[in-house]
N, C-alpha and C positions, 0 to 999 in steps of 0.2 A: 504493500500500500504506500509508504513512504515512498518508496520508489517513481511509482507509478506519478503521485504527487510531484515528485520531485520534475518527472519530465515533461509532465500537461500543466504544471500550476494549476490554476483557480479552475480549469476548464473542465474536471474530472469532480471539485466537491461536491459535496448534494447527492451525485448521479447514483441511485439505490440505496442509498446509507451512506450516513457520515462515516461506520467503522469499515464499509466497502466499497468505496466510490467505485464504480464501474465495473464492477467482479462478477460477471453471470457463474461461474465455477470455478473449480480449481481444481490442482494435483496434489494427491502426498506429497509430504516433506520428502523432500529429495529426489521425487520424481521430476525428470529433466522432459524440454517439450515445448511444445507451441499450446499459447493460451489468447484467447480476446476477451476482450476489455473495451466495454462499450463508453461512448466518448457525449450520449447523451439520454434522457430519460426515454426517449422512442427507442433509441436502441435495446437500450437494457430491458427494455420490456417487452421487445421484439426475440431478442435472444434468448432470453429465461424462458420466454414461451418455448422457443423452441429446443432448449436440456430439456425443462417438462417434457415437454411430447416426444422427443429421441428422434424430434425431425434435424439432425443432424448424423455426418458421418467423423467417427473418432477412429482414429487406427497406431496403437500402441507398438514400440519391439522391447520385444523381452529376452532378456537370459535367462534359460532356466538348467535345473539340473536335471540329466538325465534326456531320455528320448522319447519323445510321446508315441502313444500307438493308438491309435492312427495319426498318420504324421499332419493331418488335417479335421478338425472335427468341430465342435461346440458343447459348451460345457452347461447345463443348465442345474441351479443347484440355487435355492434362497438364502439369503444372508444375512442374517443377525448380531445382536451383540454376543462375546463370548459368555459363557454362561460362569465362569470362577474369573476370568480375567476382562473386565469392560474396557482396558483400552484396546483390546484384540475385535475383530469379526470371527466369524466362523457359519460353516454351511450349517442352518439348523434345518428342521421341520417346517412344514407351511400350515395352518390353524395352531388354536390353543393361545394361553396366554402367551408364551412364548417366541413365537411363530416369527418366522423374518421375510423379506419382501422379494418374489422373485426376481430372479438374476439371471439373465444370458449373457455369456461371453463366446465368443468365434476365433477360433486360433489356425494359422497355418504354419506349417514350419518350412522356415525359410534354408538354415544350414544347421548340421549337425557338425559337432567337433568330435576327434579323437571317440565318438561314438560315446558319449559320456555328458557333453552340456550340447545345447542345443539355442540357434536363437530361432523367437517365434514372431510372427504379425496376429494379434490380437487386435481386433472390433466389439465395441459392446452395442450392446442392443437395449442394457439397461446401463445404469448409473451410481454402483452403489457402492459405499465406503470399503475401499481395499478392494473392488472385485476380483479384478487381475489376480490381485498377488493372491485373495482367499482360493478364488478357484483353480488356479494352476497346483496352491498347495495338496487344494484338496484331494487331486487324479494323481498327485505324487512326485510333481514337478514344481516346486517351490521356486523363487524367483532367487539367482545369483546376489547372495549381499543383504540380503532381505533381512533386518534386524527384527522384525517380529514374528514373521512367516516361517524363519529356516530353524528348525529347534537345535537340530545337531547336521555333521558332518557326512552330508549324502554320501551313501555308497558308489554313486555313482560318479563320485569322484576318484575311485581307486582306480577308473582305466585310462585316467589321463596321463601324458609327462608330468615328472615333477613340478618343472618351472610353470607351466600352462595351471596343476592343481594350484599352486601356491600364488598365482595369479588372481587363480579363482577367489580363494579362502580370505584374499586381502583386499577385497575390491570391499569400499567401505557405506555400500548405500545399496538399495534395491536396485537392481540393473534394466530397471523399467523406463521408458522413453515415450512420450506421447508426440511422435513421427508425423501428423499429420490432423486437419480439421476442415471439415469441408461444411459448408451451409451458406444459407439466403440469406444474400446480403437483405438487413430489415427493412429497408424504404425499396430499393430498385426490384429485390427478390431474385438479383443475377446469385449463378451458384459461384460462393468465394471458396477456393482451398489454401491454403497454408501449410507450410513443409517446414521441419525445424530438424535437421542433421543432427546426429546423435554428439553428445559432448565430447570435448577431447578425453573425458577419462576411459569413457564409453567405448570410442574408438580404439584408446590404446588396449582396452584389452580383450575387443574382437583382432587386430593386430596380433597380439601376444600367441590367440587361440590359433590362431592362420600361419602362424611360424612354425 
């Protein structure tokens, strides 16, 4: 926010809230990506309609560990608060007190390394806290780096190079990347996309994996 402040001055106050001028949504901490930030109150109220309705396209890459099977699929599972740990999500049940809100996520796998991590192209079709990282955990493929999602040391780290695992073990953030945002523009209704290169850390250690 300060940021954001910092580079539109006055032109962004007011727009949605004072404690979020311009934010129709966000990423995880530490999830790298392309984000909009509406610059007026038509905007913002154009845009938030459309996260409500999922009339937009989102397309994340992921590192994860391990190989999916099928290398191409969608993941549908509801997502709640954890039930011992609340700063966590986890796939629960749908009814009952309990119950959490459906969730679809869409993965392709793009490359596989040393048969062992894998990077994917993930689209949601919903919107919900952690989905990425809960439901990749949840089929058994947690995200590289993941500080809440990864409990311990995948196995499927054992068929990597050393240097490539110890690459792995020391990347210090979820290796998640929101790669891409397509939707109508709010007044003209042309379709806008936005492309955002994966960061230099990101890079270095697909790099690292490719060596």
């Amino acid at each position: 926010v300060n940021a954001l402040l910092g580079h539109a001055g006055e032109e962004l106050e007011g727009i949605g809230g004072e404690k979020r001028p311009g934010i129709v949504h966000r990423l995880d901490k530490d999830t790298s990506g392309v984000m909009v930030v509406a610059k007026s109150e038509r905007a913002h109220r154009a845009l938030s309609e459309a996260f409500a309705a999922r009339d937009l396209d989102r397309e994340y890459l992921a590192l994860v560990w391990g190989v999916p099977s099928p290398a191409a699929g969608e993941v549908e599972a509801a997502i709640g608060r954890h039930q011992l740990d609340r700063k966590r999500m986890a796939v629960v049940g749908r009814g009952g007190a309990k119950s959490g809100k459906a969730a679809l996520t869409r993965y392709r796998t793009e490359r596989v390394f040393h048969g062992g991590v894998s990077l994917l192209r993930c689209k949601l079709a919903t919107g919900r806290t952690h989905q990425i990282r809960v439901h990749l955990a949840h089929i058994g493929h947690p995200l590289v780096g993941d500080p809440v999602y990864l409990r311990r040391i995948p196995a499927a780290s054992r068929a990597l190079p050393e240097a490539a695992r110890q690459a792995l073990l020391a990347f210090p953030r979820q290796a998640l990347h929101a790669a891409s945002l397509e939707f109508h523009h709010p007044v003209t209704k042309d379709v806008l996309t936005f492309r955002s290169d994966p960061p230099k850390d990101l890079q270095a250690l697909l790099a690292a994996l490719s060596a």
